[in-house]
N, CA and C of each residue as an Amber inpcrd file, in Angstrom:
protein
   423
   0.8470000  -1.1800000   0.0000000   0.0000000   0.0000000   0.0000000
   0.8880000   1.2370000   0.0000000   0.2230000   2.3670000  -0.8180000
   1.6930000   3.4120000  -1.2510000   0.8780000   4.1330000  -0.1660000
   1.4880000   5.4140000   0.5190000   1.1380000   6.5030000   0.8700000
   1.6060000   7.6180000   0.3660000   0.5800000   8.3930000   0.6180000
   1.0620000   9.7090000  -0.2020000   2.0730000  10.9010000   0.0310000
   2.7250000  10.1120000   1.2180000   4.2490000  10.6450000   1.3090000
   4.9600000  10.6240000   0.1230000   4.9140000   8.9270000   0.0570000
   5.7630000   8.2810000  -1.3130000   5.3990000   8.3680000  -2.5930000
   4.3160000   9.1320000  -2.8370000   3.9370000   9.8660000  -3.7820000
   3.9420000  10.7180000  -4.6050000   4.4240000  11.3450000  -3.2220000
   4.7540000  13.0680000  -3.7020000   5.9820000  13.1510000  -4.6930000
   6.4240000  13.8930000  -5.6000000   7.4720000  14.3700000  -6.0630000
   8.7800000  15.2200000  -5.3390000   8.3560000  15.3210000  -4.3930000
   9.3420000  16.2540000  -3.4300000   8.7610000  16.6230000  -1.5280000
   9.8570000  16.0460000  -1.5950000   9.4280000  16.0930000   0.0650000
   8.6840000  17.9060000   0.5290000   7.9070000  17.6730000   1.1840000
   7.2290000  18.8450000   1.9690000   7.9300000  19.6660000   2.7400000
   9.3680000  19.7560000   3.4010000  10.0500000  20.4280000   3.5430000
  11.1720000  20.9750000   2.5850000  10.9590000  20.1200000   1.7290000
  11.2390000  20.9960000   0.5060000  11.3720000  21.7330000  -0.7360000
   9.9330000  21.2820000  -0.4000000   8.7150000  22.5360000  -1.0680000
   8.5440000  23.6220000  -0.1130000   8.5290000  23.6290000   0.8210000
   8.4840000  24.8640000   2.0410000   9.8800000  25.5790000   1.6310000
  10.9570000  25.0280000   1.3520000  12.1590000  25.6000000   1.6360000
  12.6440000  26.5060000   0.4000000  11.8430000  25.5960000  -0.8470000
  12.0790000  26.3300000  -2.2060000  11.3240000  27.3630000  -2.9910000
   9.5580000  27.3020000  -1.4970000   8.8760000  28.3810000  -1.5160000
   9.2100000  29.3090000  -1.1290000   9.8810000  29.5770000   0.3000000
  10.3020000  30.8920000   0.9800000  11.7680000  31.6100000   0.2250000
  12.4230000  30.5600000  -0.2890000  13.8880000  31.1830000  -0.6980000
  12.9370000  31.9430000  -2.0980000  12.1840000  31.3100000  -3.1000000
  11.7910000  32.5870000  -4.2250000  11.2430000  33.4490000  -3.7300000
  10.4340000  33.0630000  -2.5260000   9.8870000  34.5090000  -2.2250000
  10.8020000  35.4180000  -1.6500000  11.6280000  35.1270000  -1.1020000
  12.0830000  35.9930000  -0.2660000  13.6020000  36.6170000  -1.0000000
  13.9440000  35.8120000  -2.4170000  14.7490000  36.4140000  -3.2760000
  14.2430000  37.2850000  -4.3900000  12.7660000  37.3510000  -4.1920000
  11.6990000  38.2600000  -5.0680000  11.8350000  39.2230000  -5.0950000
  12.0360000  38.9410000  -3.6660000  11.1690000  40.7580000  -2.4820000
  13.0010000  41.4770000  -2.8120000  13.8960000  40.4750000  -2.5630000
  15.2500000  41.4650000  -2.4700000  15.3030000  41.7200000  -3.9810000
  15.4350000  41.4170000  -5.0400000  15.4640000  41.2460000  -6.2390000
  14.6780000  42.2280000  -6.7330000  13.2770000  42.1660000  -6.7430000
  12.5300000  43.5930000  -7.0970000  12.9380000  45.2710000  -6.4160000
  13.4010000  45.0470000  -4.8100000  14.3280000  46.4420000  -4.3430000
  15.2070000  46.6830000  -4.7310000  15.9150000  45.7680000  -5.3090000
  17.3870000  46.1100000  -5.8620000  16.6740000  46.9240000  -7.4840000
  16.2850000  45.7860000  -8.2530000  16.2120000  46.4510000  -9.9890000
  15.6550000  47.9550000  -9.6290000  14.3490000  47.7320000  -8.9030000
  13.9650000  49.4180000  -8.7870000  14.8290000  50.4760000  -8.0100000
  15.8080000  50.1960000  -7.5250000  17.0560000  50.9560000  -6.5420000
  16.6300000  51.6400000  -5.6110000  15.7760000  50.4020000  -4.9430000
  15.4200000  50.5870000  -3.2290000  16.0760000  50.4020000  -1.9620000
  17.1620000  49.8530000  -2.7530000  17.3970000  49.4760000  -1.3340000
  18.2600000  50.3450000  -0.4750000  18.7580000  51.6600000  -0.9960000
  19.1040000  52.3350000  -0.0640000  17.9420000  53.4110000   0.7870000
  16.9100000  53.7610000  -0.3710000  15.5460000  54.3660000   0.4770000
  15.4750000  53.1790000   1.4870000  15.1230000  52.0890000   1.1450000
  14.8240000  51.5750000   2.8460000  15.8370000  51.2770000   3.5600000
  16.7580000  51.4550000   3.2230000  17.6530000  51.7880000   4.6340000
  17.8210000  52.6940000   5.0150000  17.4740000  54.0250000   4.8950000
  17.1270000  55.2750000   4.6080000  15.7690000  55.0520000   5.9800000
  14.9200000  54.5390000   5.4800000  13.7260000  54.0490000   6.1990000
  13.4350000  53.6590000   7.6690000  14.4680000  52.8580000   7.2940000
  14.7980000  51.6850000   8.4500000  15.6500000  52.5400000   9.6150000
  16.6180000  53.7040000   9.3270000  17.5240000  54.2300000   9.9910000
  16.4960000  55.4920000  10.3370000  15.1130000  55.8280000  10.0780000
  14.2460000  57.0600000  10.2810000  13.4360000  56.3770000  11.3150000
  13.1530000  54.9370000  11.0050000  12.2980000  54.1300000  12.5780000
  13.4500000  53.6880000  13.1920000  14.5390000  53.8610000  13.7400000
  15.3160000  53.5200000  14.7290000  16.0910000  52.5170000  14.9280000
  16.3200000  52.3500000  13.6240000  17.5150000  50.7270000  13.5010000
  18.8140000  51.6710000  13.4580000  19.7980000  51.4400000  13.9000000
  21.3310000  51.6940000  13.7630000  21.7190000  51.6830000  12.7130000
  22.4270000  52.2280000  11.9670000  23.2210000  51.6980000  10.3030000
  22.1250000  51.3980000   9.6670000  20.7750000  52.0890000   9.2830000
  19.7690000  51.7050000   8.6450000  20.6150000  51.6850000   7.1390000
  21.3160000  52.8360000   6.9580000  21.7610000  52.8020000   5.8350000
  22.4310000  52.1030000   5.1940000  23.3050000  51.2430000   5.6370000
  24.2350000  50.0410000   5.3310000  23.1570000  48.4350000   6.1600000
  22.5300000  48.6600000   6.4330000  21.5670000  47.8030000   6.8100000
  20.5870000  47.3330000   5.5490000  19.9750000  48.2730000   4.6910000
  19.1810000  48.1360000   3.9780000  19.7890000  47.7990000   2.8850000
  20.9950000  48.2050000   2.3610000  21.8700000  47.3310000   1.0950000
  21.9590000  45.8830000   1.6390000  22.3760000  45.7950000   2.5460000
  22.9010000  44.6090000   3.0610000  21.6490000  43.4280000   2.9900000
  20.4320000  44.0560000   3.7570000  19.5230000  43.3450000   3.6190000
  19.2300000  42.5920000   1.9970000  19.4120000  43.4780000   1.4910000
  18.9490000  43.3010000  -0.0610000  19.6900000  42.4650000  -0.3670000
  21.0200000  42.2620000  -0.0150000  22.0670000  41.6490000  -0.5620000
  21.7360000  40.1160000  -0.0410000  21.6410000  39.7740000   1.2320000
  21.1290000  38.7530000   2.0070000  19.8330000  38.3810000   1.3670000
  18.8880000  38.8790000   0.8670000  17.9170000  38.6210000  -0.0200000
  18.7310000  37.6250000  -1.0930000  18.9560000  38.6420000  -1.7180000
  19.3490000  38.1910000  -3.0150000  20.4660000  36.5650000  -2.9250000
  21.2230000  36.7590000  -2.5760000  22.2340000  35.8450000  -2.4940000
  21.7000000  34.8510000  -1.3920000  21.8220000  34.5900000  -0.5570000
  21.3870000  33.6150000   0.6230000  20.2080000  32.9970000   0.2080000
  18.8850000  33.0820000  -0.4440000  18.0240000  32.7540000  -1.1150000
  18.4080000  31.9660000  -1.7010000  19.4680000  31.9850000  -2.6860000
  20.0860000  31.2260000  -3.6650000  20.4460000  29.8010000  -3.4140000
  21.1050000  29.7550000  -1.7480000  22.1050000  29.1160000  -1.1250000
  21.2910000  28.1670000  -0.2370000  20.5380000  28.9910000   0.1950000
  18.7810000  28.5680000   1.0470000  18.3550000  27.2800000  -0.3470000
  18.2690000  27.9530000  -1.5260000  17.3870000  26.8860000  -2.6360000
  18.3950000  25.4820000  -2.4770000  19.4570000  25.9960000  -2.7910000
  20.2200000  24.7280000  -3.0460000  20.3570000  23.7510000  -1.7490000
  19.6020000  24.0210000  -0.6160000  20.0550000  22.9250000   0.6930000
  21.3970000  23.1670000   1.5350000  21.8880000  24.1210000   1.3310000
  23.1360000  24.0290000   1.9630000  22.7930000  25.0720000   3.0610000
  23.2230000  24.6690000   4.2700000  23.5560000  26.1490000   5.2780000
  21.9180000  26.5210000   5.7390000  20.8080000  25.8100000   5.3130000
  19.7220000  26.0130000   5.9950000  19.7880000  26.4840000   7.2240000
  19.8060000  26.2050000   8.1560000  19.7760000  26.4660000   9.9430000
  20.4440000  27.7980000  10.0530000  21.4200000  27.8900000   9.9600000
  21.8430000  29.5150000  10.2750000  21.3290000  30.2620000   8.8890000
  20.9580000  30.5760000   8.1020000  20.4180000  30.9780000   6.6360000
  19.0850000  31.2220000   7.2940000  17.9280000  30.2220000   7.8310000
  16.7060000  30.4780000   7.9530000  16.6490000  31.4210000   9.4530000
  17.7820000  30.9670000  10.5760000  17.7430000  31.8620000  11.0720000
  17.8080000  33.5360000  10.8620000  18.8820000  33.7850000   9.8630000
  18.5310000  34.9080000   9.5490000  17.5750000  35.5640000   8.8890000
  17.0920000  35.0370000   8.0190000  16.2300000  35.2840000   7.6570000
  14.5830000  35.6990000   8.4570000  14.7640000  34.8840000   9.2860000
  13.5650000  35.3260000  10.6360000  13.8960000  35.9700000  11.2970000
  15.4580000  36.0820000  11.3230000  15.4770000  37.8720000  12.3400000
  15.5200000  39.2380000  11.4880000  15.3870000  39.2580000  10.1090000
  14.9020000  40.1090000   9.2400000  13.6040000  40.2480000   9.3970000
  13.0640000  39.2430000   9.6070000  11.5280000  39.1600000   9.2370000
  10.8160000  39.8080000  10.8810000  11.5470000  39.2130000  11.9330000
  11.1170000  39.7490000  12.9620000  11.2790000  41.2190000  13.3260000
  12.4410000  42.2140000  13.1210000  12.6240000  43.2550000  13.3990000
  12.0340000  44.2200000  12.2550000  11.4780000  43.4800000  11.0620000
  10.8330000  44.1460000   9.7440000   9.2950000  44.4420000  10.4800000
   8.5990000  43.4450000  11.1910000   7.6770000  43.7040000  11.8500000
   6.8480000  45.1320000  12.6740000   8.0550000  45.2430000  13.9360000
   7.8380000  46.9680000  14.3010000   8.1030000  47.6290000  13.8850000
   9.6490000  47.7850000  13.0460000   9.4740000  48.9540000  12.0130000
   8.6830000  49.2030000  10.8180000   8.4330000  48.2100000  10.3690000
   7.5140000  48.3480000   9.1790000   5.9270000  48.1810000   9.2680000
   5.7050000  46.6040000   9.4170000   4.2830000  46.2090000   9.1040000
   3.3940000  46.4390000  10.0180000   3.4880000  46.5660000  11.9100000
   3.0860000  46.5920000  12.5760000   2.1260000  48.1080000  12.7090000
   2.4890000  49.2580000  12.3360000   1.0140000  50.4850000  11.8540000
   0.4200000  50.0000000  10.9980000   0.7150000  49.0590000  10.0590000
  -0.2940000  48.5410000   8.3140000  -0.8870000  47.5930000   9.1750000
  -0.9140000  47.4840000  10.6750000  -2.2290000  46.4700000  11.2470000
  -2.0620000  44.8630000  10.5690000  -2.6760000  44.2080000  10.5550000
  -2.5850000  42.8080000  10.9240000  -2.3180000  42.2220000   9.3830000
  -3.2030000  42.2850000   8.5390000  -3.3310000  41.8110000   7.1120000
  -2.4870000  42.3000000   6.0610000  -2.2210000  40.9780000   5.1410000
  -1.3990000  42.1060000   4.4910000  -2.5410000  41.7900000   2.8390000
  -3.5730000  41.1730000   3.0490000  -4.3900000  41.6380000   1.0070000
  -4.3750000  42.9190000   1.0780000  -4.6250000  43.2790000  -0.2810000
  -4.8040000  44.4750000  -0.9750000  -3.9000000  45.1510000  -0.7660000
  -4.1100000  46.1370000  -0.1740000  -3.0910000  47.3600000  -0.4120000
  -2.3390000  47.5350000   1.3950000  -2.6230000  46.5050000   1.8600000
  -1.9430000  46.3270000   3.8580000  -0.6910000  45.8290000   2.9690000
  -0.1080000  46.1370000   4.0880000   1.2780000  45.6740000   4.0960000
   1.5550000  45.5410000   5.6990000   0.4200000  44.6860000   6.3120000
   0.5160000  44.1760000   7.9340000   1.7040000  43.0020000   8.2770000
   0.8810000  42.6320000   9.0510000   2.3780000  41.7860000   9.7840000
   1.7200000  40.6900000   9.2030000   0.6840000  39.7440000   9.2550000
   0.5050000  38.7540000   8.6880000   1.5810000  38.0520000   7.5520000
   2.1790000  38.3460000   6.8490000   3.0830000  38.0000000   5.9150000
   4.3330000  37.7180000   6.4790000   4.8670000  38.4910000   7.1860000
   5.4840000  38.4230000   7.7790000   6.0120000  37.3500000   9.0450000
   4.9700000  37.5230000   9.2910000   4.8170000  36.2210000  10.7260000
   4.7000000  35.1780000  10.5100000   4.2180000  34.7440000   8.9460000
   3.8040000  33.1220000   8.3730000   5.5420000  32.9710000   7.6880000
   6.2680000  34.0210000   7.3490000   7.6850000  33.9260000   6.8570000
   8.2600000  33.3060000   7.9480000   8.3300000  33.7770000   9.2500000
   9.1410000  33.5080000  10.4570000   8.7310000  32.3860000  10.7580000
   7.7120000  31.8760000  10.8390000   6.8410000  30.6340000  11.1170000
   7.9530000  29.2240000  10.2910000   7.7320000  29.8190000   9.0960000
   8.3690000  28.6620000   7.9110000   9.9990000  28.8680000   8.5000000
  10.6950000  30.0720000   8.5570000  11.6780000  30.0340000   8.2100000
  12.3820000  29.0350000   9.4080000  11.4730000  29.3480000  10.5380000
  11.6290000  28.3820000  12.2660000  11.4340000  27.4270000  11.9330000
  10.5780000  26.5100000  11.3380000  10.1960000  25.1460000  11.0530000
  11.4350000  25.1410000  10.1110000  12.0510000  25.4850000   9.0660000
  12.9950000  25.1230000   8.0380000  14.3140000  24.7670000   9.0180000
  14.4030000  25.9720000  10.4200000  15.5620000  25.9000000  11.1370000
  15.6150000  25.1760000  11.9000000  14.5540000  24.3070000  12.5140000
  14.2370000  23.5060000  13.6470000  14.7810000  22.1520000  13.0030000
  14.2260000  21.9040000  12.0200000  14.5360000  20.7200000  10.8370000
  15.7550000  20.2890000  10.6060000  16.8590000  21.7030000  10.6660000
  17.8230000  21.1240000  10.2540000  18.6850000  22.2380000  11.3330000
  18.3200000  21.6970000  12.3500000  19.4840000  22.3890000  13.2550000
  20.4410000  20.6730000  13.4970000  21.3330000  21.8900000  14.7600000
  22.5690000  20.5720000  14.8080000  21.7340000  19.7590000  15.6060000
  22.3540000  18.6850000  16.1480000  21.4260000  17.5860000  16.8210000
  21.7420000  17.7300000  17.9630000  22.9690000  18.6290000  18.4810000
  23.2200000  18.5330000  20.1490000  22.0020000  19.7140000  20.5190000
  21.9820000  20.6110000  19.8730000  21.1660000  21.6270000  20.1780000
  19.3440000  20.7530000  20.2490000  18.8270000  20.4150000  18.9980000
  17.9360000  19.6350000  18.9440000  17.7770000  18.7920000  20.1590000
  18.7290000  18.0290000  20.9460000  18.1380000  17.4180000  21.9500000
  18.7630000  18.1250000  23.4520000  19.3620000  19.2230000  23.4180000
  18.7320000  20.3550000  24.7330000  17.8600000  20.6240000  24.2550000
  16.6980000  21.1670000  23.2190000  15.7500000  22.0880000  23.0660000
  14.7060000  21.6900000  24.0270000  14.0780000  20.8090000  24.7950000
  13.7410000  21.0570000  25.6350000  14.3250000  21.3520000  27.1550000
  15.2900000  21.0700000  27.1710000  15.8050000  21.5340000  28.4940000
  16.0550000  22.9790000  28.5890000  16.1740000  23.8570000  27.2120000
  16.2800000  24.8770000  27.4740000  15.0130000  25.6190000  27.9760000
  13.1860000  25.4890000  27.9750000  12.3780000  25.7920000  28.2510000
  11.9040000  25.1840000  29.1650000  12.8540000  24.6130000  29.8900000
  12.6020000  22.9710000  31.5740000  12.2410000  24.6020000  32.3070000
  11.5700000  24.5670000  33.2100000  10.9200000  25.8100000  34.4660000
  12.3250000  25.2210000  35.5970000
């Protein structure tokens, strides 16, 4: 009897993994061609990040490239970590006044938070294994 694990064409974590790296080499990829990415670091350094200005190239750059590196399987765990601490500190400076949703014309946190979601499950997956088995001792009361 087959199941539809063994079915599939590609494992489910990595379809998750080859979803978030295009998206998230989209988003850097479209700031760069339109030559955004120093306005939002520009942005980013007007809501209270440090080095917004060398922050926001950089970001773009980490977009662009790490996405790449993210597709191919290599370096997942520290890669998705960063990527969720982009996504987390993008939150109060950015999406968090655009309120919760991001259809239409929001640009809320919702998008955002389902990124961090994946990018944690991508990092949990493939963290090291000593860490993996403290992870509960680190939340023991």
């Amino acid at each position: 009897m087959s199941t539809l694990r063994s079915r599939l064409p590609i494992e489910p974590l990595t379809l998750l993994r080859l979803t978030v790296a295009l998206f998230v080499a989209l988003h850097g990829w479209v700031r760069f061609v339109h030559g955004d990415a120093l306005g939002f670091g520009v942005y980013v350094e007007q809501h209270g990040v440090p080095l917004g200005r060398w922050l926001g190239p950089a970001v773009t750059a980490y977009e662009m490239l790490a996405s790449l590196v993210l597709a191919s399987g290599r370096f997942i765990f520290p890669l998705s970590l960063g990527f969720a601490a982009i996504y987390l500190v993008g939150i109060p400076v950015y999406h968090w006044p655009n309120g919760w949703f991001s259809s239409g014309s929001d640009d809320g946190c919702e998008y955002p938070t389902l990124m961090i979601i994946c990018f944690l499950c991508l990092a949990w997956q493939h963290a090291p294994g000593a860490l993996r088995a403290r992870w509960p001792a680190l939340f023991a009361a």
